[in-house]
Each structure stands twice: as C-alpha cells, then as structure tokens.
N, C-alpha and C positions, 0 to 999 in steps of 0.2 A: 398470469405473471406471478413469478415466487419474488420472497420479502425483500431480498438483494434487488432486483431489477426495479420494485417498488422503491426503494430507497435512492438507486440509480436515476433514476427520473424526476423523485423528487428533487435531487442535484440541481438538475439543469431549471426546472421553475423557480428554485433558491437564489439559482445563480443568472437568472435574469431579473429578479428583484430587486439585486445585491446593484447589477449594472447600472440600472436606472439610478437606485438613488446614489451612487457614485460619482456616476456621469452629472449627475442634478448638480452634485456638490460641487465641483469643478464647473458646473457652466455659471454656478452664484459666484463662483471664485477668483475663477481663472490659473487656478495653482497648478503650478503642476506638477507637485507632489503628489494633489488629489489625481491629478488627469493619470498616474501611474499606477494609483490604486485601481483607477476604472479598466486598463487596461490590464493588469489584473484580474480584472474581473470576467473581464471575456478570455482570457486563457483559461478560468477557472470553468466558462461553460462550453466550451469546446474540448475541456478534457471530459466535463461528466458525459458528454455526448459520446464520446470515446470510450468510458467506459463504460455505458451500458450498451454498447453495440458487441462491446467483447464480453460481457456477463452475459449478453443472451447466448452469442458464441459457442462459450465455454461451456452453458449449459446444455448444451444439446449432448444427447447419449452418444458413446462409443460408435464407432459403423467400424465394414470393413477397411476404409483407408484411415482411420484412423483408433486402432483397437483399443489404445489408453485413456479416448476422452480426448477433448480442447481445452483443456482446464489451462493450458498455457497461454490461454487466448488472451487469461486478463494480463501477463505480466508484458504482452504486447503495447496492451493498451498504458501499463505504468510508467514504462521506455518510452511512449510518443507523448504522456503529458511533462515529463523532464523536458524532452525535446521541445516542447511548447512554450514551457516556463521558458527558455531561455532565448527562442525568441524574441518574449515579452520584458527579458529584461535588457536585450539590446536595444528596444525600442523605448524604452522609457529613459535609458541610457544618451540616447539621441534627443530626446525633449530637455532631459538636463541638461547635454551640454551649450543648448544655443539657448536656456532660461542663464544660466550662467555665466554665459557674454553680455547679454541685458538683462539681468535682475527688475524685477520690476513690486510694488506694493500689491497684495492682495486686495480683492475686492470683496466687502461682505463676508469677512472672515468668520464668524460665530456661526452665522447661520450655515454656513457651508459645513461645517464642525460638526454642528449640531445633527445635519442629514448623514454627513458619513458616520457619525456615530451611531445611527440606527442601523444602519447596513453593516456595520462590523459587529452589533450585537446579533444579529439574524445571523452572520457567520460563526460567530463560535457557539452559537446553542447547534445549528447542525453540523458544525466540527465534532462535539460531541457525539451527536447521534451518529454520523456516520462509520465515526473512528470503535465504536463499541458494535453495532452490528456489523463492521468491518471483519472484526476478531470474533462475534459470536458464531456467524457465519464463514469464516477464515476465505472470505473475497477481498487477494490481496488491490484488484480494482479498485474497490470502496475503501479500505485502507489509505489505499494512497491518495485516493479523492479527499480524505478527512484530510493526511495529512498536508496536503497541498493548501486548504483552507485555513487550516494553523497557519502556513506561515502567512497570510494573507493576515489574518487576525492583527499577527504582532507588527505585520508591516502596517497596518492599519495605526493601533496604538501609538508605532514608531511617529508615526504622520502625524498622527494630530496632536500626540504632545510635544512636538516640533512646534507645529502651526501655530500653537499656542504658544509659545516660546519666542515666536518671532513675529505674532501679533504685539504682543505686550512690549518687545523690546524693537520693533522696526526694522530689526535685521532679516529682510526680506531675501537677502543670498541665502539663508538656511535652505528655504521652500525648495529651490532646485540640488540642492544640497542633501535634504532627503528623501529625494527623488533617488537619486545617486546609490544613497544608502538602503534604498528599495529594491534597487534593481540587483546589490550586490545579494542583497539578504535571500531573494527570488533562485539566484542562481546558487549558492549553495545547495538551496534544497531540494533544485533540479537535479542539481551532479547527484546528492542522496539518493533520491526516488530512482536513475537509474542504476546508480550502483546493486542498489536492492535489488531490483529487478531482474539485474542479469546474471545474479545470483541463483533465481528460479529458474530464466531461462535457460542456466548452465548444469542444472540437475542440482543444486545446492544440498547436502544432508543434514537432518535433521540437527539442531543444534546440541550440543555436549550434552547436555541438562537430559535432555529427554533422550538421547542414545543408551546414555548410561541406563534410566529405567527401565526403557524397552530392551533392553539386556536384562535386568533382573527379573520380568517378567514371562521374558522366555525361560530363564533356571526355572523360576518358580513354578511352568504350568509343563513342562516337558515330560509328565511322568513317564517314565517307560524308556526314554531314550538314553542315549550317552552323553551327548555333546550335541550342540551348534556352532555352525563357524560360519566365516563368510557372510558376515550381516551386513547387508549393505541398504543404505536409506535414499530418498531424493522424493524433492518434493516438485508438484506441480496445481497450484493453484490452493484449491482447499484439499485436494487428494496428496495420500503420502505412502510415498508405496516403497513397499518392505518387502527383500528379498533376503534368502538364509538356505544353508545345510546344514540339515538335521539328521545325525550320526545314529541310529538306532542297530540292535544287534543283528548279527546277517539271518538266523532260524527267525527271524519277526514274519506274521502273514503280514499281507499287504492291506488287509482291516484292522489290524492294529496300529499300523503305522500311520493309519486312512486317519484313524480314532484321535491321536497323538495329534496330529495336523490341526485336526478340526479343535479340538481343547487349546491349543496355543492360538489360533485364527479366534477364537472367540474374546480369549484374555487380551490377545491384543488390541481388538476391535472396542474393549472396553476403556483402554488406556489411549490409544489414538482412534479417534474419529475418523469417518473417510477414508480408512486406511485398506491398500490393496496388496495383499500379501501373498507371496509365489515362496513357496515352502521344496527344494530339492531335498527327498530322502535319498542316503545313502547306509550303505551295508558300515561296518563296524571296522573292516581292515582301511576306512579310508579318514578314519578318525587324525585329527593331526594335533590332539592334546592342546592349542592352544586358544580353542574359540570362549566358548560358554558352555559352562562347565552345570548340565542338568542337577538342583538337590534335592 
C-alpha cells in the first residue's frame, strides 16, 4: 500500500471517531445542530471510502484498454463526494425545518460542547495532514477529502459558538437555525468540490502560471531546433501530459532530433513531475513563426 492509500484509510478510522463522538454529543443533547454535524460526519466517511477505492483505482498501471493510466479515477471519486455532501445537507435541511416549528431547550448543553469539541480538534489536525500530502503527492482524492473536512471544521466552530450563544441567552430557535446555516455552508462546498472536478474531468490545462514556464523551458533547452508550436497541456489526476511540435531543420538526422527530444523531456520532467510528454518533430518548411521561439 503506497502513502496516498495509507493516508486514504486513515480517513475513514478518522472519520468513524469523528462519528461517535458527534453522534455522543447529540444523544447528551438533543440538538440538532449537533445531530447535523454527525451527519456530517457520515458523508465524511463514505467519501474517504470513495476515495480510496478510486486512489487504488487510479493507481494501477496503464494496460491495453486503457493506455493513459486511471488517474481519472480520483476526480470521479471528488464529483460523487459533492454529490454526497449535498445529500447531507438536504437532510439536515429536513431536521431543521420540523426543529423550527417546535423549537425546544437543549439538554446538557457544555458537556455536549465539550465532546464535539474534541471531534472537531481531531478534524483539523488531519485537515491538515490530508490537505498537504494531498498536494505533495498531487491526489486530487485526498485533496478534496482535506478539503471537505475544512468545511466540516468551520461548520463545527459555527455550531458551537452558536450553542453557546443560545445557551447563555435561552434562545433556543438559534440551535435549528444553525443547523440551517450548516447545511447551506455544506452545499457551497459541494457545488466547489464538483466544479473542480469536472474541470479534470473535462481535460482542464495547466494553469497560466506554469504554461507560461513550461514555455520558457522549452526556449531554454531546445538547442538545435527552430521553434515549437502547438503546446498543448491537460491534466489527469497527479499525471500532466504535454503535447508540442518541434520545428527543427529538414538536413537534421533523426538522432539528432532523437537527442533534442530527449534534452527537453528531461528539463521538463524537472519542472513538472509526472509529466507525459508526446514530442511531434517537424521539418523546417512547416515552421509557422508563431509558437516558441528556441534561444
């Protein structure tokens, strides 16, 4: 098992910890505001289960039906945890609104407090973790598993500095009120998670930032040639694959041009990770003066 799929699984024992002491809070309480963290918390561990079925997925090598790899497999998986969330905030949605017709006092309000506050500390120390070996490893999965726990964090915080707001003042409408405010905040970050996603899914290109360098990097290492044109990016998963023609003169043998490939594969490989690159050389009459200009 490699460190992504480690980290994937620890998800999901995170995120049956997380449940318990949630679920706990709410049964000292009866709120249900708590009760929409807890559920919550189970969208939270039916995505990491989702995502690490698609990081193992993803990770299997190329074959012939599928010559690129499944690195597309996690941004399936980040589309069905949106889909989830927003299950989870129709349903909490529903607990609001019949808490709302009978508002009622909380029961045992500190101590309920007190437990979810420990489940929401367990949640952002492995928002952390997740969200950084998310990007070190570039498994937008894991990514979006961190980022999904963030908003759980601050829907958390939202809670209980609610709870306490409506302990101290007996305005006991608040409680289903940010519930309310839970659900809407859940679904934002659903619609996020899949907008991103279907951005991968759609072949997305690399972002400006880095197009622009992997442009100067090819001037920089092309010696020998004329021009590149026709660069074109798209990513899938942690792979980012780079396609280009490269103009070289028509008397070039075809080891030198071999040579020329292999020196820009190498530079590139240095500045993107992962990176799969399909290099078309062409003869010199088919230069079109306007790509990237070799110095």
């Amino acid at each position: 098992m490699n460190r992504i799929q480690t980290f994937a699984t620890g998800s999901i024992a995170i995120g049956f910890v997380v449940l318990a002491l949630k679920y706990l809070a709410y049964h000292v309480t009866g709120s249900v505001a708590l009760l929409s963290d807890a559920i919550e918390s189970i969208v939270n561990i039916a995505t990491a289960v989702a995502a690490l079925i698609a990081i193992r997925y993803a990770a299997q090598p190329a074959d012939a039906d599928h010559p690129y790899g499944h690195h597309k497999a996690e941004y399936i998986s980040a589309v069905l945890e949106g889909v989830l969330i927003v299950i989870a905030a129709i349903a909490i949605l529903r607990e609001a609104y019949f808490a709302i017709l009978t508002p009622r006092s909380i029961d045992a309000p500190w101590p309920g407090l007190a437990i979810n506050g420990a489940a929401t500390l367990i949640n952002a120390l492995w928002w952390q973790v997740l969200v950084r070996q998310g990007r070190r490893h570039k498994s937008p999965a894991l990514v979006a598993d961190g980022q999904h726990l963030l908003t759980d964090v601050l829907s958390s915080l939202g809670v209980f500095a609610g709870l306490m707001l409506a302990t101290l003042t007996g305005l006991w409408l608040l409680d289903p009120i940010l519930a309310v405010l839970v659900a809407l905040n859940i679904l934002w970050a659903g619609w996020q998670l899949v907008k991103e996603s279907l951005g991968g899914l759609l072949d997305e290109a690399v972002p400006p930032e880095k197009l622009a360098r992997l442009q100067t990097v090819i001037a920089e290492n092309a010696n020998g040639a004329i021009e590149a044109h026709d660069l074109r990016t798209r990513r899938a998963g942690r792979m980012t694959f780079i396609e280009f023609h490269l103009v070289v003169a028509g008397t070039m043998s075809v080891t030198q041009a071999h040579d020329i490939c292999d020196a820009l594969e190498r530079a590139i490989k240095d500045e993107v990770e992962d990176a799969l690159i399909s290099i078309h050389v062409e003869p010199d009459d088919k230069a079109k003066h306007s790509g990237i200009v070799v110095l």
